[in-house]
C-alpha positions in Angstrom: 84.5 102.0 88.8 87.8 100.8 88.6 90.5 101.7 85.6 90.3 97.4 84.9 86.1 98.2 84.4 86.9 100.5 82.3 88.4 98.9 79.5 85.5 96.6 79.0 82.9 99.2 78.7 82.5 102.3 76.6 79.8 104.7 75.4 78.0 104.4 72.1 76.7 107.8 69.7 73.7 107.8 72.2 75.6 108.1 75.1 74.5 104.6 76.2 77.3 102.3 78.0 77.9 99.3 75.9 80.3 96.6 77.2 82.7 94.6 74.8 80.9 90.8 75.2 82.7 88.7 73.1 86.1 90.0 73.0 86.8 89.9 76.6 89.8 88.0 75.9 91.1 90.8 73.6 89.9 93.6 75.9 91.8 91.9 78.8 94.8 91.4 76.8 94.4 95.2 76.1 93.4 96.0 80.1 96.6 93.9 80.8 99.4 95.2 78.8 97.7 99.2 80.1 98.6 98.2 83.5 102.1 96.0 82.8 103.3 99.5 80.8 102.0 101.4 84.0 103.8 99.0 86.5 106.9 98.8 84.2 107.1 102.8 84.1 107.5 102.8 88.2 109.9 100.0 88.2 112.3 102.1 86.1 111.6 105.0 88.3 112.2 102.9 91.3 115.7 101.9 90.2 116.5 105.6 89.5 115.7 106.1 92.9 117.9 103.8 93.9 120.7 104.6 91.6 120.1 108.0 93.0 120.2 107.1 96.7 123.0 104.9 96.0 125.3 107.6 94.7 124.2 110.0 97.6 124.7 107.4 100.2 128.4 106.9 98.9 128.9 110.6 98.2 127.7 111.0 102.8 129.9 108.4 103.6 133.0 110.0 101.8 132.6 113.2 103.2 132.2 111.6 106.5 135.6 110.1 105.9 136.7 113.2 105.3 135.6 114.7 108.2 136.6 111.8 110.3 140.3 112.1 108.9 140.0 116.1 109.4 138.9 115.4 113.4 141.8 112.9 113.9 144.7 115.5 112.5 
């Protein structure tokens, strides 16, 4: 069972499954926004990684200038 499947089912006090007929429309609206907050929560992590790499990538390629400079003295 997927984690979409499992917004449109649940468990009652007997421990029977019981699924939401009749507000599918709400429960996807529900199932929806769950899984926009999850993909919204690794964009941002995405762009820190590329902030990160970014700032790493410029701080190699000064060094390397630095060493470059340092070999041709």
């Amino acid at each position: 069972m997927g984690d979409f499947e499992k917004w449109f089912r649940s468990l009652n006090a007997n421990g029977k499954t019981v699924y939401f007929l009749g507000n599918e429309h709400k429960v996807s609206e529900m199932a929806w926004n769950h899984q926009q907050a999850i993909i919204d929560q690794l964009k941002a992590q995405l762009n820190n990684m590329k902030a990160c790499y970014i700032e790493k990538k410029q701080q190699v390629d000064e060094l390397q200038n630095r060493i470059n400079e340092a070999l041709e003295d």
